[in-house]
N, C-alpha and C positions, 0 to 999 in steps of 0.2 A: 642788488642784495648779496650777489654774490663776493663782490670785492667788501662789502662792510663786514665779511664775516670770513677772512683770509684761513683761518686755520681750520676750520671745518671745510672748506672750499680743497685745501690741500692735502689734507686727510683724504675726502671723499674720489677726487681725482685719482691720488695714488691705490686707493682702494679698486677704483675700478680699472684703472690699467690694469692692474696686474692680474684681476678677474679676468677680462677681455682680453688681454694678451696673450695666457693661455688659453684660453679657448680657441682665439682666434687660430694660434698655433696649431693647435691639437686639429680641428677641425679643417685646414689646410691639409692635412694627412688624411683625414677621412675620405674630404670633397675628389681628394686625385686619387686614393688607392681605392676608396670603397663604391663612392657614387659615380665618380664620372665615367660618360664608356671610354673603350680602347680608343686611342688616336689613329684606329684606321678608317679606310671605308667600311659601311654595312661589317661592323665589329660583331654581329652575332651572329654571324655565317662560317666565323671561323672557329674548327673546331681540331681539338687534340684527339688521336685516334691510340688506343693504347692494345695490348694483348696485356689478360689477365687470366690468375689461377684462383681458387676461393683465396688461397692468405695474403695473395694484394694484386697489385697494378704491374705490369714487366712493358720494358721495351720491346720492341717488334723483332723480328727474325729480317736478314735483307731479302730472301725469297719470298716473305710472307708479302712484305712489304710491296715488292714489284707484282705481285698475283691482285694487290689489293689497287694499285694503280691499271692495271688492266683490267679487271672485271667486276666495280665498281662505278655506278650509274649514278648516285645521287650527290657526286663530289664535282666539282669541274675541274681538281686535280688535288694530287696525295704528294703533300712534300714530306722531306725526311732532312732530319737534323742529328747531328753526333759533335761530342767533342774533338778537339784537334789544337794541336802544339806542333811550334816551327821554330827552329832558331834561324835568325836571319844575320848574317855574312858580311852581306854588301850588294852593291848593284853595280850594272854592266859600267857606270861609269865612274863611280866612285874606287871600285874595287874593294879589296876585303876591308871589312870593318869589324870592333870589336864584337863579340858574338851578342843576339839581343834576343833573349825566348821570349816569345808571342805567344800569344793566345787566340788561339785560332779556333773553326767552328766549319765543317764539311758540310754542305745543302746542295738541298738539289737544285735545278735552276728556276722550278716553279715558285722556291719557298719566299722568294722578293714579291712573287703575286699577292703572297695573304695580306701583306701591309699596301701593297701599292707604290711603294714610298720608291721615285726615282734617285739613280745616285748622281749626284751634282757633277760628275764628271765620266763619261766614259759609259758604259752597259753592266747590264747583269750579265748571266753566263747563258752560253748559248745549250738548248738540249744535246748538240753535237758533242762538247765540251763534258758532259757527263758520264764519260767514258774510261778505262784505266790505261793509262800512257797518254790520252790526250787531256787528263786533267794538269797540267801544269800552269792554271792562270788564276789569279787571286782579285780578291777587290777588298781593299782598304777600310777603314772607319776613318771619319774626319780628325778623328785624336790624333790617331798614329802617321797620317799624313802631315798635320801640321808638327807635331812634334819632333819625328823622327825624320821625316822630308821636307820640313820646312817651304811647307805648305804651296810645293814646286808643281806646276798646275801642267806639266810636259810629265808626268809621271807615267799619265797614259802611255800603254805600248814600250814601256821600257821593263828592261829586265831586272830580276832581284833574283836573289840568291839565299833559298830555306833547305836547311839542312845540307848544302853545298849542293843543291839543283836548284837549274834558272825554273823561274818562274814568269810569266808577263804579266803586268798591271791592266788590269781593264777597266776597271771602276776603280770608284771612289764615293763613299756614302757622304750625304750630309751632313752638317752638322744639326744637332740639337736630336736628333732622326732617332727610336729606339736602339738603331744598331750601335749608336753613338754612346746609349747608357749601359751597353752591356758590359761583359764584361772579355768581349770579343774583341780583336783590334784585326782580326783579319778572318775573310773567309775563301775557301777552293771547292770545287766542285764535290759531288760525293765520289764519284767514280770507282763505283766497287769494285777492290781487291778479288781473285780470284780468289785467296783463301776465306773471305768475308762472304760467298753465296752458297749458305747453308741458311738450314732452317733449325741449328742448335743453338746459336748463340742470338738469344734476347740484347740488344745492344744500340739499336734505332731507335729515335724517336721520330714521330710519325702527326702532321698537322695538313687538313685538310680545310678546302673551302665548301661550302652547301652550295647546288647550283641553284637559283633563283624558283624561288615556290616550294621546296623540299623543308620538310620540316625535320629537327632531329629527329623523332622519334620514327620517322620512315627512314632515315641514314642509319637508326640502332638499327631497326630490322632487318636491313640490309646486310650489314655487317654481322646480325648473327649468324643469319642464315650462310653468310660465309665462312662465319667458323664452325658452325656445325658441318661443312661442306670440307673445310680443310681437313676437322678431326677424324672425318672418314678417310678422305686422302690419302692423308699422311697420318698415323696413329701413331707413328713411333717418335713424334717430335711435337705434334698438334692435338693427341688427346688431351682433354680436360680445359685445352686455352678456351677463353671467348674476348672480346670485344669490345673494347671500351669506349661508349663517342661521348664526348662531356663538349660543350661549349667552351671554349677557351678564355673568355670571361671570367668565369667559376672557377677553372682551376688555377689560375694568374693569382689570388690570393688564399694563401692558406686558411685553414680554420683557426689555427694558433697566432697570424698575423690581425686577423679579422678581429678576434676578441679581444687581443690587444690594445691596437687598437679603440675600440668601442668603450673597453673598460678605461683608459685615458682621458677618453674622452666625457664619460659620467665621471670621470673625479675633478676634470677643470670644469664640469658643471658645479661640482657641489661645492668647489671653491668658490667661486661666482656668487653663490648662494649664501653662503658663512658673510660674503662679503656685501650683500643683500642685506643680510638683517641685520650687520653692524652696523650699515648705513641707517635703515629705518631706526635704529636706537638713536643713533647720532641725530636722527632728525626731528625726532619727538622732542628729547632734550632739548635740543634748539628750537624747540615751536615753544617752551616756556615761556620764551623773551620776546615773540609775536602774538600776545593772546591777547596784549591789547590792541593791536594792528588792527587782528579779524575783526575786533567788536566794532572797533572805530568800522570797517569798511561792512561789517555787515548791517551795523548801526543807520548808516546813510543810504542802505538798501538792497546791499551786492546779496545776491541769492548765494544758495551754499553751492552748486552746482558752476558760478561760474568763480569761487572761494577755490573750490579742488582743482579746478582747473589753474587756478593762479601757482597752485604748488607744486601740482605735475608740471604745467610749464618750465619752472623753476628744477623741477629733479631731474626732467629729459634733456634739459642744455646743459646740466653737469652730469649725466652719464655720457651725452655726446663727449665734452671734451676730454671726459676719463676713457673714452672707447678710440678718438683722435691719439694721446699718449697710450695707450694699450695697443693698435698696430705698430708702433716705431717695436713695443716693447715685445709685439707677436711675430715680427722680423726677425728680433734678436734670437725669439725663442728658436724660429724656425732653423737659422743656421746654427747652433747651439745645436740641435737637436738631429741634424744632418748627420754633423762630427763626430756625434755620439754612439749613430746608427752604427751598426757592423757591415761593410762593404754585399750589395745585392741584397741586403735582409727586405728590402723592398723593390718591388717588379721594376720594370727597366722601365715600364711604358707611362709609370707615376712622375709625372714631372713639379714634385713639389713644389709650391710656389705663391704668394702674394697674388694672385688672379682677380678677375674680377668679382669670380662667386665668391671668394672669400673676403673679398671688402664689402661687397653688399651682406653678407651674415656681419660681419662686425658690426657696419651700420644698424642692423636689424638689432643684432644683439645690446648694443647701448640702447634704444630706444625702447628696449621691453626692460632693458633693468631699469632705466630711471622708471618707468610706469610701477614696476614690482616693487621698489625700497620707497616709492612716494606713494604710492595710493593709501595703503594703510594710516601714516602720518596725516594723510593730506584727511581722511576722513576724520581721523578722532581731532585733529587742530579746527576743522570748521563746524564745530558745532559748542560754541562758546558759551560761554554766561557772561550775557552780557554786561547786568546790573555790576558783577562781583569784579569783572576785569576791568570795568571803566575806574569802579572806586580803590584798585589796589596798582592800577598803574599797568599791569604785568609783572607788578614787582614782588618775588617771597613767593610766587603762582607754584603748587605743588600739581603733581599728576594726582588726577582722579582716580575713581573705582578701577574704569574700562579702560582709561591709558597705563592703569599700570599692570592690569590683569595683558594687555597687549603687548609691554614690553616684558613680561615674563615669559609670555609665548615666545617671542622673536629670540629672548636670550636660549629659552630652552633647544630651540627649533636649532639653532647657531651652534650650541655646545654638542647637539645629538650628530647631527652631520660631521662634526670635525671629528667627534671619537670614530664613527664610521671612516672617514678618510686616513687617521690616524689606526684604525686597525688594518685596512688595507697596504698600508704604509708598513706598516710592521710584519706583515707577510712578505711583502717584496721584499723590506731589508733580509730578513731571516734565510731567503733562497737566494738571494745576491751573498751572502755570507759562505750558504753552503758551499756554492757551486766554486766559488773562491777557497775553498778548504777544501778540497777534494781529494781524497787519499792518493796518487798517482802511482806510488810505488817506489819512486824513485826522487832523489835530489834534483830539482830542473834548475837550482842556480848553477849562470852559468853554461848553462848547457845549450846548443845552438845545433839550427838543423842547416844545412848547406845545399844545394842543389845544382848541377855542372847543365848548363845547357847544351848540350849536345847531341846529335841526331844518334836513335838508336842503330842506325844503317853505320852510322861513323866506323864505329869498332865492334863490327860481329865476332870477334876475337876478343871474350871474354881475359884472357891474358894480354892482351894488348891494351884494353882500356884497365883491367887493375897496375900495370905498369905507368898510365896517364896521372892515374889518380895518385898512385905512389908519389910520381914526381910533382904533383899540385899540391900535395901537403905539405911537403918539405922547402914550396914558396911561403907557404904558409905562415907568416911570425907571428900570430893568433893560436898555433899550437907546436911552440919548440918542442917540448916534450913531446908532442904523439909523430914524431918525423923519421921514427925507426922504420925500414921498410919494411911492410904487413901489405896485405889487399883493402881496398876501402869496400868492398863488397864484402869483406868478414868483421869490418870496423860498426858492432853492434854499440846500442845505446850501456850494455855492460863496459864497455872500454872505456868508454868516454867519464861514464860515472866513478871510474877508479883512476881517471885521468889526473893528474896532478893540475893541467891547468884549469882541472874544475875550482879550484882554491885557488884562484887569482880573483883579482879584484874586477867589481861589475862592468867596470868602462871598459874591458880586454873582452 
């Protein structure tokens, strides 16, 4: 039936790919950011620990932090996280190389506990290692090994060279592994600075594990009662803080990500939909040219029940094959849709992706649309007249009362939803517009921000590194014009804007 009626066959396919391909898409993002748990072990035991004032959330103090690792019962440990940048050199055997800024992340040695997750080469850090002067040892992400080391598996135990201090390799993470989506390529112990243990500067982040039977809500108590305990303490650093425990589940996606999201997701629903009851238009139309079929076969005895079934048969093997071309075309969406993403806008531990859950919702999903755009058809075409379709052929056959009172609903139903997605649509344009207009202050053609990887330990001689920089611009043949000697520390974004090579042409 379906090859004798190619053009509606091809319509109705193309129709539903691209209903199902975006959903499919869309809901690949749900299934990994929203529903699925964390890829670790028991993922609801770990939790973010934060210090807060009424007007929001703060990082921890390093003092607080270590008070909260010792006298702290319902954790089986408190790790701590901060950011960290390194420019790396060269290695003991390579010798110097050109300079290459990392992005690095100081943890404690517990913090590889929360995930579990062993590194394919080498260890974690030892608690001895958490110390200042004996923190000199790093461990790798599998990016920056295969990349930058060429994926040299004698890495362990060799030296490198951050910020012109050796360092030893002792690990190396997995691949595919969260630490591998971050945006981390290397991590070193925390080893607090002696200028860093105080209790004035909020500046840690702080994630702990629940020991086995502890529920949050006995860890909140816990930890109030120790900040009510600090705020006596210490009043002159620790009044007013308290306590944050959130499951780290919950806080892993924003509220603004979440609705995102979700709202994405009802609009390739309602695409889906518009594309529903095209289809059931398209199918009534075409039941004109079948009414003498049903007579004939209801004529000879066929009940109406196994009549509907003959047409749902028929609309669920063409939502299959429209749902078959909608994942090639839910693929495409997906990497399209990666590209487009802004670098970390989603959690490191979402591993997007073609999975099995999301090919069983596709399957699902084609098999309740052909049921949704065929049942309606399937019931007004099996209930014939008989006498009138045997003597007119099927030929001239107009819609009735109720197939046309039907196809008014479906048209109505179809045009209501697209003005809804269409004014949705016209919100999003109108703040993609703004946020593209934004008054800034200034002319940014042209205009480019630079940044010298270099250890701030390099040149504690504020005149010695503006004499560096002096001599880096004047390599500079990207700005002949600004090669006058000046300090690049008084080189404000006014300079630049009255800069002459801001009037060169875009490709400069």
């Amino acid at each position: 039936m379906l090859r004798r009626s190619p053009g509606f066959t091809a319509v109705a396919i193309l129709t539903l790919a691209l209903g199902i391909g975006a959903n499919t898409a869309i809901f690949s993002f749900v299934d990994n950011v929203l529903l699925k748990p964390l890829p670790y072990p028991e993922p609801d035991r770990i939790m973010r620990v934060l210090e807060h004032l009424p007007s929001g959330p703060f990082g921890t103090t390093t003092l607080d932090f270590l008070d909260w690792q010792k006298q702290t019962s319902v954790f089986e440990f408190v790790a701590g996280q901060t950011g960290w940048s390194a420019t790396l050199t060269g290695t003991d055997r390579s010798g110097d190389a050109d300079p290459l800024l990392l992005r690095g992340v100081r943890v404690s040695p517990s913090y590889y506990d929360l995930s579990r997750v062993k590194p394919m080469l080498g260890r974690t850090f030892l608690p001895e290692e958490d110390q200042y002067g004996r923190d000199h040892v790093v461990i790798l992400s599998h990016d920056l090994w295969v990349n930058h080391f060429g994926e040299d598996r004698g890495i362990v135990g060799r030296t490198i060279r951050l910020d012109n201090e050796p360092y030893s390799v002792v690990g190396v993470m997995p691949a595919g592994s969260v630490f591998d989506r971050t945006a981390f390529q290397i991590a070193k112990p925390m080893g607090f600075a002696p200028f860093e243990m105080t209790r004035s500067l909020h500046w840690l982040g702080a994630f702990a594990r629940l020991k086995p039977g502890v529920t949050v809500q006995q860890a909140r108590a816990q930890m109030d009662a120790l900040a009510a305990q600090f705020a006596k303490t210490y009043p002159d650093t620790n009044n007013g803080f308290g306590i944050i425990v959130d499951p780290f589940a919950d806080v892993l996606v924003g509220p603004q990500l979440r609705t995102s999201l979700y709202v994405l997701f009802a609009a390739a629903g309602m695409v889906l939909l518009i594309g529903c009851a095209n289809l059931a238009n398209l199918a009534l139309a075409r039941g004109i040219t079948r009414e003498r079929e049903v007579a004939v076969r209801a004529a000879l005895g066929a009940e109406r029940g196994r009549l509907v079934r003959q047409f749902l048969s028929e609309n669920v093997l063409l939502s299959i094959l429209g749902g078959a071309v909608g994942i090639g075309l839910g693929y495409a969406f997906i990497y399209w849709l990666r590209l487009e993403i802004p670098p970390y806008s989603l959690p490191a531990e979402a591993n997007i992706q073609l999975d099995g859950d999301v090919l069983l919702f596709a399957l699902g999903i084609s098999i309740l649309t052909g049921l949704l755009f065929g049942l309606a058809p399937a019931l007004q075409l099996t209930k014939p007249d008989l006498s009138g379709s045997m003597k007119e052929g099927g030929r001239g056959a107009t819609f009735g009362g109720a197939r046309l009172r039907l196809q008014n609903a479906l048209i109505i139903a179809e045009v209501a939803v697209a003005f809804v997605l269409l004014a949705g649509a016209g919100v999003l344009i109108r703040s993609f517009y703004t946020l593209q207009n934004v008054d800034t202050g200034f002319d940014s053609t042209n205009v480019l921000t630079l940044g010298l990887p270099t250890a701030p330990t390099q040149y504690p001689d504020l005149t010695q590194f503006s004499t560096i920089c002096e001599k880096s611009v004047r390599r500079w043949k990207v700005f002949p014009a600004c090669a006058k000697p000046r300090s690049l520390l008084r080189f404000h974004c006014a300079d630049l804007l009255h800069c002459p090579c801001n009037s060169r042409e875009p490709n400069s």
